[in-house]
DRENDO-1510 file (C-alpha; in Angstrom, 1 decimal, always signed):
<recs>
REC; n; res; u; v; w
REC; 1; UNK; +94.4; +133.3; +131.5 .
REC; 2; UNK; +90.6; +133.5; +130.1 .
REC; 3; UNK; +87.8; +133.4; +132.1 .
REC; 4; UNK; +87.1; +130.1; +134.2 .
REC; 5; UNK; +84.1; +129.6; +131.7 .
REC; 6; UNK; +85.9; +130.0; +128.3 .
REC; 7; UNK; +89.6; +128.4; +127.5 .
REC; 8; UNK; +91.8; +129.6; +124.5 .
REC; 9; UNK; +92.8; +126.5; +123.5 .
REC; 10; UNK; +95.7; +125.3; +120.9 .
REC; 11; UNK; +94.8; +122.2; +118.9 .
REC; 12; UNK; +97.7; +120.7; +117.0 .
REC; 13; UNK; +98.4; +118.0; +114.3 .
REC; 14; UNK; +100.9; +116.6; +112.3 .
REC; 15; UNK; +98.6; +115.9; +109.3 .
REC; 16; UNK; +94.8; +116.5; +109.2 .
REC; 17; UNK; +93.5; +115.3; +105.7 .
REC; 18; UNK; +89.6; +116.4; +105.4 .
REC; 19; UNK; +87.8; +113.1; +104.3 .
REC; 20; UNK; +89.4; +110.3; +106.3 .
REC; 21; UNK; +92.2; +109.3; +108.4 .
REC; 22; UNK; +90.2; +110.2; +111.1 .
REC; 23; UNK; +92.2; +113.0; +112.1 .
REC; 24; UNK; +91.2; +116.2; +110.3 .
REC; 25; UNK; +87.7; +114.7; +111.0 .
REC; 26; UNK; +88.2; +114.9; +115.1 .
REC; 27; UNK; +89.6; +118.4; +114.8 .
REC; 28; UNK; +87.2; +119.7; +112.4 .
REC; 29; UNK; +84.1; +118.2; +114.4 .
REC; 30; UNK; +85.9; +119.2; +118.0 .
REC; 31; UNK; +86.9; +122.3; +117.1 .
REC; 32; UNK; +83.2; +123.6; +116.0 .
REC; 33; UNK; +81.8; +122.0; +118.8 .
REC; 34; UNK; +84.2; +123.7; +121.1 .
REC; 35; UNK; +83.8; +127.1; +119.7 .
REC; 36; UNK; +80.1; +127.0; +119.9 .
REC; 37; UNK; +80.4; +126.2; +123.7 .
REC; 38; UNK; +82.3; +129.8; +123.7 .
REC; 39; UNK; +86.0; +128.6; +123.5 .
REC; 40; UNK; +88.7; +130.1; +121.7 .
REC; 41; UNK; +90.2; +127.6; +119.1 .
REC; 42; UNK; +93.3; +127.9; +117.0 .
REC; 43; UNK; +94.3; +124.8; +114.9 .
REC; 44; UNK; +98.3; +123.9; +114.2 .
REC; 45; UNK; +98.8; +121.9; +111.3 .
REC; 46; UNK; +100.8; +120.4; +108.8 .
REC; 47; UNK; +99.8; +119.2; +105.4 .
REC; 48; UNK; +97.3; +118.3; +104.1 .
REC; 49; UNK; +95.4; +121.0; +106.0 .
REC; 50; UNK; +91.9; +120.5; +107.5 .
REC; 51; UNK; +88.4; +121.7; +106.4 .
REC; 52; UNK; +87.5; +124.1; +109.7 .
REC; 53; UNK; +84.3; +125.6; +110.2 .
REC; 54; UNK; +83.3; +129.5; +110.9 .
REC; 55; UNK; +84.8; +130.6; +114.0 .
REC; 56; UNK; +88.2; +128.5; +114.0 .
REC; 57; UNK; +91.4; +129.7; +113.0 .
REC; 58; UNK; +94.1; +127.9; +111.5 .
REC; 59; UNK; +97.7; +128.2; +111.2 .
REC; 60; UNK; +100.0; +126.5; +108.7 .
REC; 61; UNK; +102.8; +124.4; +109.8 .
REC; 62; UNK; +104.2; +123.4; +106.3 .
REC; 63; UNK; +106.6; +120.8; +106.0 .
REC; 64; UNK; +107.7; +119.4; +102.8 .
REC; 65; UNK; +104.9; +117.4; +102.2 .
REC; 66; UNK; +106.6; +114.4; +101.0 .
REC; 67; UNK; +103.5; +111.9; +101.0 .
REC; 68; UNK; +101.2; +114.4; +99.1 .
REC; 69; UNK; +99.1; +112.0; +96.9 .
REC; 70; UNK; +99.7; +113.1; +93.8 .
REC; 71; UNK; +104.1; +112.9; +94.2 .
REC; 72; UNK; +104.3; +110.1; +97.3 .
REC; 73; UNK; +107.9; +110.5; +98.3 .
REC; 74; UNK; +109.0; +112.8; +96.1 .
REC; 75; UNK; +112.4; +114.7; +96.2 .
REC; 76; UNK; +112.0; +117.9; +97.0 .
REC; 77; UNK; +114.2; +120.8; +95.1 .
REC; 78; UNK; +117.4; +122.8; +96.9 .
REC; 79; UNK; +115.3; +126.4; +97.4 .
REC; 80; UNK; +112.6; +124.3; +98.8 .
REC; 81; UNK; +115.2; +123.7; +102.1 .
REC; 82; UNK; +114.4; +126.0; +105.0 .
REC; 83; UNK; +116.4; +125.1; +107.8 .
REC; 84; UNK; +117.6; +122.0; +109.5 .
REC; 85; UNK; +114.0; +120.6; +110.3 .
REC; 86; UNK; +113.6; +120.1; +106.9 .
REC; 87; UNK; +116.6; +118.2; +106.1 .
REC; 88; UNK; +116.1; +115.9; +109.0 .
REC; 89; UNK; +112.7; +115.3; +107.2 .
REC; 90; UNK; +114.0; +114.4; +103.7 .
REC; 91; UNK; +116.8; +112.6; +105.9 .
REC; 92; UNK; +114.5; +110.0; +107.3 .
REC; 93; UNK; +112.3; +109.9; +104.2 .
REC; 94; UNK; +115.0; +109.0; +102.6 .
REC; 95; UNK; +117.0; +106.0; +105.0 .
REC; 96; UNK; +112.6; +104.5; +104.8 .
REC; 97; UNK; +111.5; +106.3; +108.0 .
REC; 98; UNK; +108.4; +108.5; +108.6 .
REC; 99; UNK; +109.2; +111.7; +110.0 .
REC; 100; UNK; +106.2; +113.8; +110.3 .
REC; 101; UNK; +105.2; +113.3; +113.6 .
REC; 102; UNK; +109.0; +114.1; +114.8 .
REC; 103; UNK; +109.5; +117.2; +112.7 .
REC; 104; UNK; +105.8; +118.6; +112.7 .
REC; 105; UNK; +106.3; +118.4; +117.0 .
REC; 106; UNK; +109.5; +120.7; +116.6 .
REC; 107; UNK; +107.9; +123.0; +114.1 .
REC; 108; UNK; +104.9; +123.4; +116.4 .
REC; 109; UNK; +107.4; +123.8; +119.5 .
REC; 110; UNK; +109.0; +126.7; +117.4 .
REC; 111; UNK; +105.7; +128.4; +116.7 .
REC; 112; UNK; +104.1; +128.5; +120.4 .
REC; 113; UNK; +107.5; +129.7; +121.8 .
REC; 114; UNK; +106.5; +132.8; +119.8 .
REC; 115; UNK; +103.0; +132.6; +121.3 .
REC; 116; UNK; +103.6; +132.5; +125.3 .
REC; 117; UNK; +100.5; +134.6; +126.7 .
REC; 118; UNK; +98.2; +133.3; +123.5 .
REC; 119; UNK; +96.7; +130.2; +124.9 .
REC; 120; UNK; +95.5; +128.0; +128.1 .
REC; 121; UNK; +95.9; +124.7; +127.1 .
REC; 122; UNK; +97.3; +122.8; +123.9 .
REC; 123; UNK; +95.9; +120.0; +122.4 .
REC; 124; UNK; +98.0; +117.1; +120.8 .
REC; 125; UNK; +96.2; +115.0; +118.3 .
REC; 126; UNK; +98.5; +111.7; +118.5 .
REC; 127; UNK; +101.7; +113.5; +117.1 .
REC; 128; UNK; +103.1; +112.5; +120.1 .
REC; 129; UNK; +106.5; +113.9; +118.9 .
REC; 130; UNK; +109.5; +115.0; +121.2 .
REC; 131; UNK; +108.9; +118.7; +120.7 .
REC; 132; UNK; +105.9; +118.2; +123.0 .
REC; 133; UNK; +108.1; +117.6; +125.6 .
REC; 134; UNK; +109.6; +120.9; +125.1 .
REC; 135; UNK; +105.8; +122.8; +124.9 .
REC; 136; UNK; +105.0; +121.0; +127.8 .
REC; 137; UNK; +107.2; +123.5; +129.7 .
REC; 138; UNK; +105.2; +126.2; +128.2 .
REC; 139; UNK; +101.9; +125.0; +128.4 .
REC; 140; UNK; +99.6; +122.5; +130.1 .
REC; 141; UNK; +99.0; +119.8; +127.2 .
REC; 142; UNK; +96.4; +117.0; +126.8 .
REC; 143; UNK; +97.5; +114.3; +125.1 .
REC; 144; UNK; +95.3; +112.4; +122.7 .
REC; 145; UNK; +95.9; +108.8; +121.4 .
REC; 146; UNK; +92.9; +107.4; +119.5 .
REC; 147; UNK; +94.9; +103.7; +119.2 .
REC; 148; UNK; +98.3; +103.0; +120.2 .
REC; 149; UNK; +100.1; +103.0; +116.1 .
REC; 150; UNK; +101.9; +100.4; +117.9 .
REC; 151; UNK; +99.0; +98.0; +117.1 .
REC; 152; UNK; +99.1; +99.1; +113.5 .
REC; 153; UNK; +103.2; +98.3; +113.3 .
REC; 154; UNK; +102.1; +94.8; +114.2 .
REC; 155; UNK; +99.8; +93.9; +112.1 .
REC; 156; UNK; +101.4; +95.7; +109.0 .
REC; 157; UNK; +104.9; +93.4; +109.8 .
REC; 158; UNK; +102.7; +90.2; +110.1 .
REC; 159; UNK; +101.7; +90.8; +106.7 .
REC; 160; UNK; +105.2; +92.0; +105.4 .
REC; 161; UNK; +107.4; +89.2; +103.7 .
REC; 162; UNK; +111.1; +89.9; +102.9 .
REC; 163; UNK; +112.8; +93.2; +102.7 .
REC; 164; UNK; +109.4; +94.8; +103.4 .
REC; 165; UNK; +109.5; +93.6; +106.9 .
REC; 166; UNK; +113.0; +95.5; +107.2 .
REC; 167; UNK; +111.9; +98.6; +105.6 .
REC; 168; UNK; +108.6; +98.3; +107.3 .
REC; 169; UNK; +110.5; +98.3; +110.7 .
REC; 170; UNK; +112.2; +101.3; +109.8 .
REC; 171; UNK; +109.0; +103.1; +108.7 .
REC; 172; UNK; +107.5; +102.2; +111.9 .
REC; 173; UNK; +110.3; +103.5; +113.6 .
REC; 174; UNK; +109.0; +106.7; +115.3 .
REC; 175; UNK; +106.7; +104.3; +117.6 .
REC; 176; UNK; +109.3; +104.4; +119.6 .
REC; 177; UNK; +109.1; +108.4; +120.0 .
REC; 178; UNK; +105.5; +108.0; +121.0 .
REC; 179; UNK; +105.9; +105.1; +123.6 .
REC; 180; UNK; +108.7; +107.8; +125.6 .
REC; 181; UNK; +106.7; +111.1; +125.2 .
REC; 182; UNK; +102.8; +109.7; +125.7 .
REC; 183; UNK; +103.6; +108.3; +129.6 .
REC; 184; UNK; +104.9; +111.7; +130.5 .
REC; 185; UNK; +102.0; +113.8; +129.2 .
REC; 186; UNK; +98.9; +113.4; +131.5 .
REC; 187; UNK; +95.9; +113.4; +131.3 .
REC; 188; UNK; +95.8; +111.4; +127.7 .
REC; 189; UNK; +92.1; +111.1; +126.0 .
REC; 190; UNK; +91.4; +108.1; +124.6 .
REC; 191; UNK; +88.2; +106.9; +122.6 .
REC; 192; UNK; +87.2; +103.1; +124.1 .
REC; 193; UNK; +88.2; +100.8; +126.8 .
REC; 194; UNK; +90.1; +98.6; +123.9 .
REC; 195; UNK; +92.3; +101.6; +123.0 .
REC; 196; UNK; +92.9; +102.7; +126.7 .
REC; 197; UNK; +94.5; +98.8; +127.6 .
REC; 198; UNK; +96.5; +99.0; +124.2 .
REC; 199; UNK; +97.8; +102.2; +125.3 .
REC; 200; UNK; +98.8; +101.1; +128.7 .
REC; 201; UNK; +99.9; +97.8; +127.3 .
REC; 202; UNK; +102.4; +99.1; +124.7 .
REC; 203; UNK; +102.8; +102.6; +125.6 .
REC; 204; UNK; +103.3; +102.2; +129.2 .
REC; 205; UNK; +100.5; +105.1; +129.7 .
REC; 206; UNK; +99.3; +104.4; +133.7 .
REC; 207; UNK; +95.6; +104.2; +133.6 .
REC; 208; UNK; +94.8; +106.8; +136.1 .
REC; 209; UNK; +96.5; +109.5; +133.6 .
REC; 210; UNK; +93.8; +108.2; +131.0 .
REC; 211; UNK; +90.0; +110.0; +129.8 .
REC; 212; UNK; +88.0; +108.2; +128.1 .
REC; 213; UNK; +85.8; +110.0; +125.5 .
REC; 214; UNK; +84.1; +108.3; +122.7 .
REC; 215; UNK; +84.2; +110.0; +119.5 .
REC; 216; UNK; +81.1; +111.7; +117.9 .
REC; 217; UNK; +79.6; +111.7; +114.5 .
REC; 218; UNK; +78.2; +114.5; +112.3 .
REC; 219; UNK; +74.2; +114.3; +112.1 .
REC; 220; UNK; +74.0; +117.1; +109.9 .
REC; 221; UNK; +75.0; +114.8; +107.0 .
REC; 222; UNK; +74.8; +111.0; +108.6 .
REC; 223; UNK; +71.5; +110.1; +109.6 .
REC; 224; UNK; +68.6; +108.4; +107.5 .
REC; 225; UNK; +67.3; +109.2; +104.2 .
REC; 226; UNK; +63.8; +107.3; +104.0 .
REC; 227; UNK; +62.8; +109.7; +101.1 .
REC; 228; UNK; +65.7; +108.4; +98.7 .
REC; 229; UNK; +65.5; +104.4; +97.7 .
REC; 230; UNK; +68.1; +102.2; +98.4 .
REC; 231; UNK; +70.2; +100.8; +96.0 .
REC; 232; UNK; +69.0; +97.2; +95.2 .
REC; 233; UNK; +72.3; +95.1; +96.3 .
REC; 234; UNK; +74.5; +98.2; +97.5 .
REC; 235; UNK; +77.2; +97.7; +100.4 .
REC; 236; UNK; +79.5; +100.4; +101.5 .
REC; 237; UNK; +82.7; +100.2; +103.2 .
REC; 238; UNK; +85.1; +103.3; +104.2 .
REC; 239; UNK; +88.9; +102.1; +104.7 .
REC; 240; UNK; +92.3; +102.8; +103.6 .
REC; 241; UNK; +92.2; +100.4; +100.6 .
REC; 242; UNK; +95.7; +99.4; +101.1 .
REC; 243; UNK; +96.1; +99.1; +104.7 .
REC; 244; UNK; +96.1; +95.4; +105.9 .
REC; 245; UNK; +94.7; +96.9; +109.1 .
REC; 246; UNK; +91.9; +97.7; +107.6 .
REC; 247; UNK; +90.5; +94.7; +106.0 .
REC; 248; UNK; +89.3; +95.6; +102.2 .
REC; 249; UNK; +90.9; +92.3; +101.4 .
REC; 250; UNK; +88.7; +90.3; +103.3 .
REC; 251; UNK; +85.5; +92.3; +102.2 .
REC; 252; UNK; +86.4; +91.5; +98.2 .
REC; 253; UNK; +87.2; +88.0; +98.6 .
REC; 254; UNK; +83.6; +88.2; +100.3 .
REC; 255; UNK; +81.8; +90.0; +97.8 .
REC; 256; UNK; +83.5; +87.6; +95.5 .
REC; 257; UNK; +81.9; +84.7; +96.9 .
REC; 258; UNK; +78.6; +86.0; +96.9 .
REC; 259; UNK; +78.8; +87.2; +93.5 .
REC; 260; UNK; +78.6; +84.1; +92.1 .
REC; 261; UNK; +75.3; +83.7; +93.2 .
REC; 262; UNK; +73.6; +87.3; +94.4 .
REC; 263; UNK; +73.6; +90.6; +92.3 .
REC; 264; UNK; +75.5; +92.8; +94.6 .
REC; 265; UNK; +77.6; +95.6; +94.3 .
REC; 266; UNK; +80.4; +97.2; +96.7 .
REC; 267; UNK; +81.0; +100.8; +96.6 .
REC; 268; UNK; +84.9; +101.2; +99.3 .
REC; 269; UNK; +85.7; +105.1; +100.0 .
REC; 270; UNK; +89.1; +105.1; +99.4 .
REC; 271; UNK; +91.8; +105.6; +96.7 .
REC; 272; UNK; +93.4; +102.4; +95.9 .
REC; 273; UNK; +97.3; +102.8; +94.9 .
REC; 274; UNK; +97.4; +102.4; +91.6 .
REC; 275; UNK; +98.9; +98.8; +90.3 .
REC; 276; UNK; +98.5; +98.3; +94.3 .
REC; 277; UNK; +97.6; +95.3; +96.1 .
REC; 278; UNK; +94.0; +96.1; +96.4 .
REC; 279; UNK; +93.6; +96.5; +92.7 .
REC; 280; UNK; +95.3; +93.7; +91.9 .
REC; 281; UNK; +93.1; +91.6; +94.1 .
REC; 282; UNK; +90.2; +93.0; +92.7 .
REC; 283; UNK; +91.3; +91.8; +88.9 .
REC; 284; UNK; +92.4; +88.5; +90.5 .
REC; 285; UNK; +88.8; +88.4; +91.6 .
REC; 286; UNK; +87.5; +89.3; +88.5 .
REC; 287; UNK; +85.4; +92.3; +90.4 .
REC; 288; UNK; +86.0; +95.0; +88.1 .
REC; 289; UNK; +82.0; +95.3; +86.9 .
REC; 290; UNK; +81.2; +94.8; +90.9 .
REC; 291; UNK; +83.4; +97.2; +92.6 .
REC; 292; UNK; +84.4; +100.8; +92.6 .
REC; 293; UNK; +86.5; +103.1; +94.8 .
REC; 294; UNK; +84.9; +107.4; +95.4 .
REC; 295; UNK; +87.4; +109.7; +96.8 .
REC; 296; UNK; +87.2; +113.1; +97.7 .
REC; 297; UNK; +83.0; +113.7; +98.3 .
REC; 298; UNK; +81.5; +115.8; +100.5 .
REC; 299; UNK; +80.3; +114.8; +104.1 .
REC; 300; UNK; +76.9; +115.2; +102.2 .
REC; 301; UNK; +77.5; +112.9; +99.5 .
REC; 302; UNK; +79.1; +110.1; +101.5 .
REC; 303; UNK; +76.1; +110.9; +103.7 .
REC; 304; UNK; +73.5; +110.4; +101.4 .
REC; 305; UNK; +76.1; +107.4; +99.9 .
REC; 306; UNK; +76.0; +105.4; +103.1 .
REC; 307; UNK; +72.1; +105.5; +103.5 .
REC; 308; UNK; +70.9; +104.7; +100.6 .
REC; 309; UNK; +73.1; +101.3; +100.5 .
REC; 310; UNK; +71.6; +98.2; +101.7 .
REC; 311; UNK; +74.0; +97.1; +103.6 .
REC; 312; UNK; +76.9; +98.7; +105.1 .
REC; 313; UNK; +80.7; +97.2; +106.2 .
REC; 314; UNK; +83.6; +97.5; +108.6 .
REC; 315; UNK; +86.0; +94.7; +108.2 .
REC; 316; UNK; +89.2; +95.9; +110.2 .
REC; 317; UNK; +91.6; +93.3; +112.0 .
REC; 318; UNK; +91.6; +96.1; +114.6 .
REC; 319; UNK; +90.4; +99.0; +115.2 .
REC; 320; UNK; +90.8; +101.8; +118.2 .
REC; 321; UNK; +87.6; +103.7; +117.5 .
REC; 322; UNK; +86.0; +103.4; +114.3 .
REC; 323; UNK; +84.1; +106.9; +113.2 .
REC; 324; UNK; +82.9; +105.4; +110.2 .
REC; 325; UNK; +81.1; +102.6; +112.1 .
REC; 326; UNK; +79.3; +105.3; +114.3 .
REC; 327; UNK; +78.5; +107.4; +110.6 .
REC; 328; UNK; +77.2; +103.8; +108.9 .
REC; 329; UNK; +74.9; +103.7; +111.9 .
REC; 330; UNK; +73.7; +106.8; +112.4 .
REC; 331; UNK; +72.5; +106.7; +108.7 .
REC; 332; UNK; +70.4; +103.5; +109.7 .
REC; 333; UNK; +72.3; +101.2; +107.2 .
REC; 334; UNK; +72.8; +97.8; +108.8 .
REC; 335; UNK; +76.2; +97.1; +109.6 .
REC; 336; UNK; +78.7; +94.1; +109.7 .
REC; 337; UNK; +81.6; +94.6; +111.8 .
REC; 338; UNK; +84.7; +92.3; +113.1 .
REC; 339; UNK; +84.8; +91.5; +116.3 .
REC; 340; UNK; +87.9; +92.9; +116.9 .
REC; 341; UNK; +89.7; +96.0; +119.1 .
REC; 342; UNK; +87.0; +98.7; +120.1 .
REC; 343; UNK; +84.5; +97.4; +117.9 .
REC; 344; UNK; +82.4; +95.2; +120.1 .
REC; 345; UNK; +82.3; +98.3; +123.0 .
REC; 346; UNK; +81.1; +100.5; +120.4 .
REC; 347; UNK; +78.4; +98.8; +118.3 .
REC; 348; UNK; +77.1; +96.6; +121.0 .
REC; 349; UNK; +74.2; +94.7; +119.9 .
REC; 350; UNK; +73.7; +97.0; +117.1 .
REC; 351; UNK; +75.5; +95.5; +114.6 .
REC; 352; UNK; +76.2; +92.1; +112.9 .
REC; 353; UNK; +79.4; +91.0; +114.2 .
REC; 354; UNK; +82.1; +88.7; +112.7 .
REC; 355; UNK; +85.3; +87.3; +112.6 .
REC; 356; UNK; +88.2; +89.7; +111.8 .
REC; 357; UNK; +89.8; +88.2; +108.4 .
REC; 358; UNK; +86.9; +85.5; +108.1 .
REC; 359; UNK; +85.8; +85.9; +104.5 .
REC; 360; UNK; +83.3; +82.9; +104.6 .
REC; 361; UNK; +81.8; +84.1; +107.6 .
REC; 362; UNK; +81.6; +87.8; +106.5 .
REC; 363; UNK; +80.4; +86.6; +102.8 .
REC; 364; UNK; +77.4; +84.0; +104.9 .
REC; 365; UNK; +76.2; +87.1; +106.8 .
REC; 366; UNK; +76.3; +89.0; +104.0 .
REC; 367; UNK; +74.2; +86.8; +102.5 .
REC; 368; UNK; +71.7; +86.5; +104.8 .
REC; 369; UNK; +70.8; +90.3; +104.9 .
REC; 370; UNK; +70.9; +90.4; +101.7 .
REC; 371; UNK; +68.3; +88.3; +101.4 .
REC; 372; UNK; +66.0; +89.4; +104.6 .
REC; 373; UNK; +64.8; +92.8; +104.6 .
REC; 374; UNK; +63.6; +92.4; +107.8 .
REC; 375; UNK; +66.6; +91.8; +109.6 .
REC; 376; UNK; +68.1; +94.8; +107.2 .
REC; 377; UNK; +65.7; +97.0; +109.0 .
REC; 378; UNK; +65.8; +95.8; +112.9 .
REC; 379; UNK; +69.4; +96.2; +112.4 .
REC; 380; UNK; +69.9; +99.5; +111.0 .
REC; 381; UNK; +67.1; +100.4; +113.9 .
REC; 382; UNK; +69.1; +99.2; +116.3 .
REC; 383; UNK; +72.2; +101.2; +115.0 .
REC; 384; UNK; +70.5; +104.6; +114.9 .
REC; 385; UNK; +69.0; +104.0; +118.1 .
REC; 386; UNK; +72.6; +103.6; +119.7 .
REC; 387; UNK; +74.1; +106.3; +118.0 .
REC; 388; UNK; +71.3; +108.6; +119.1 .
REC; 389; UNK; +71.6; +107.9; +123.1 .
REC; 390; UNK; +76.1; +107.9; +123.2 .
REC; 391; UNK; +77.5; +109.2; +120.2 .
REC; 392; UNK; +77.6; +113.3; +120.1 .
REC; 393; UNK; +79.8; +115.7; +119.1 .
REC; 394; UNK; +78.8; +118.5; +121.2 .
REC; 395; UNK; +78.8; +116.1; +124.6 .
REC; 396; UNK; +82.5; +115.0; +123.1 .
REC; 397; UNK; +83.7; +118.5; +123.5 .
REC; 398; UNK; +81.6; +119.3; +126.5 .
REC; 399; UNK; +83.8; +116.4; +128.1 .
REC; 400; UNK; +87.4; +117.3; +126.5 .
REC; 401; UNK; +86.9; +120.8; +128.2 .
REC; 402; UNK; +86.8; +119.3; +131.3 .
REC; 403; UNK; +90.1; +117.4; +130.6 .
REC; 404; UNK; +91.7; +120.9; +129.8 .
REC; 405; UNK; +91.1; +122.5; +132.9 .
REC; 406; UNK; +92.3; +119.2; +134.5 .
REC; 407; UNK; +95.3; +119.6; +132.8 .
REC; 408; UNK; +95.6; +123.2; +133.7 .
REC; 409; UNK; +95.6; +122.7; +137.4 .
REC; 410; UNK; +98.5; +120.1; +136.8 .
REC; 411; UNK; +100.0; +122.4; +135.0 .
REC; 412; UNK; +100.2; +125.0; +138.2 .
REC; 413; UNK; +101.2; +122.8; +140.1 .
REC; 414; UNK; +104.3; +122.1; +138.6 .
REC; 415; UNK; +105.3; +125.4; +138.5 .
</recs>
């Protein structure tokens, strides 16, 4: 084993795309911060792979990479077959499950059998997948569960009508993989005190095996610009277009409201589905000169996009964390935020808060900044104040060592 001060450390995930998700942004953010306190870091993942900076290593688990954007559920030809992983993949793709986080976790169990001796902890960034259970033998392992996807099966079947509900149930199906392997992996990080009763709640994770660390945000690229001019009526929002979870819906039928009486413009950091619900709402809205969707900017761009909006947006039903409402403030753009899941715990009084799926409500508040600079500014104060004083990377990494070497000792013990 290393040295008690520095930890070669494994971090793996199933799917780690660069600009959101969340998850490539946690590993790319936690893995710098953790080399620059002097550990070792290696990064495990499947497509599409993470942006890592100087000083990480990664290594390739490939699946088939069946939900790339450009060919979403595509069939994949005879010499692209490796072994039986891959055909349990295309197997479940194909009877409307979602196998990555099953097949990724035996890939990754295959790879570190190779690498006994290499490492002193592994990292799981909510795969949660039964090959775990088999690195868990060779390796201490930390857990980490940002929200319970329980929470998002929910809410996504509420919304379902028909033979989407039955498909959607199916989809949702490897839930039930993560609600048997999280409770016997210990300790489990989590990122707010909503996320931590979820877990417990639906995952049946006891609270004593739980850490929780808030996530961190980037100040290279989110803080204030006060040398660049905002743009007169701008609001920014960045969700998954198309998730329900996420709220867009609500935030255009708001917009649409205040349209009809305000010049303002919304700028959401996604990429809608083509012919999907979200841009069929926005024609049914008639928002097509008031709206557009940016994918695939920088950390600088969205940076510089975020602070230089007036006003800034997270409408989620729910939400375990929410990095982008920690980035929106750390820029100083005044935010509106539901009142929903970890939202409350993490922008305190430094935020506008509303009621999840409350369009009148979010388009009144909406209103109302956009017509008081002053409040525009004592928020967005307020917002970078907070982020300032909790919200840092290097203290996030500082704090997830701690939980390795936790889980180390476990692991001797049960040897």
């Amino acid at each position: 084993m290393a040295g008690a001060e520095s930890l070669r450390v494994a971090l793996l995930s199933y799917r780690s795309k660069p600009t959101c998700g969340g998850q490539g942004v946690y590993l790319r953010h936690l893995s710098r911060e953790l080399v620059g306190l002097g550990h070792s870091v290696e990064v495990f993942s499947g497509q599409p792979y993470p942006e890592l900076d100087e000083g990480v290593k990664l290594t390739k688990v490939p699946s088939l990479d069946l939900y790339r954007d450009e060919d979403p559920f595509r069939t994949p030809g005879l010499r692209e077959f490796r072994d039986w992983i891959d055909v349990l993949e295309v197997g479940t793709m194909w009877t409307a499950g979602f196998p990555e986080p099953l097949t990724f976790s035996l890939r990754a169990y295959r790879e570190l059998k190779k690498r006994v001796g290499d490492f002193d902890v592994v990292q799981d960034n909510q795969t949660l997948g039964y090959g775990l259970l088999g690195i868990q033998k060779l390796f201490p392992v930390v857990g980490t569960i940002h929200h319970p996807i329980s929470v998002d099966r929910r809410i996504e079947l509420e919304a379902a009508e028909g033979i989407k509900k039955l498909t959607m149930r199916r989809w949702y199906g490897f839930v039930r993989m993560q609600s048997h392997v999280a409770p016997r992996l210990s300790p489990i990080l989590t990122v707010s005190e909503s996320s931590l009763a979820d877990i417990h709640r639906d995952f049946n994770v006891p609270q004593a095996n739980m850490r929780l660390i808030p996530l961190g945000v980037d100040t290279r690229y989110f803080h204030p610009r006060p040398h660049l001019p905002k743009r007169k009526g701008s609001i920014v929002a960045v969700a998954s277009a198309d998730s329900p979870m996420k709220g867009v819906a609500t935030l255009l039928r708001a917009v649409a409201k205040l349209a009809t009486e305000r010049d303002v413009n919304l700028t959401v950091v996604s990429k809608p589905t083509p012919g999907g619900p979200t841009e069929k709402l926005v024609g049914e809205l008639s928002l097509h000169d008031r709206v557009r969707f940016v994918h695939g900017i920088s950390d600088e761009e969205l940076g510089e996009l975020i602070a230089t909006s007036e006003i800034s947006v997270v409408p989620s039903l729910y939400e375990g964390f929410s990095l982008p409402a920690v980035e929106h403030m750390a820029c100083g753009t005044p935010l509106v935020a539901s009142r929903t899941g970890a939202l409350p715990e993490v922008v305190g009084d430094a935020a506008v808060q509303v009621a999840p799926g409350d369009a009148e409500e979010l388009a009144a508040v909406l209103r109302r900044l956009h017509d008081s600079p002053e409040e525009r500014e004592a928020v967005g104060r307020r917002g970078y104040d907070r982020v300032m004083e909790r919200f840092t990377w290097r203290v996030v990494a500082k704090r997830t060592a701690e939980t390795y070497r936790e889980a180390i000792e476990r692991h001797k013990t049960r040897k």
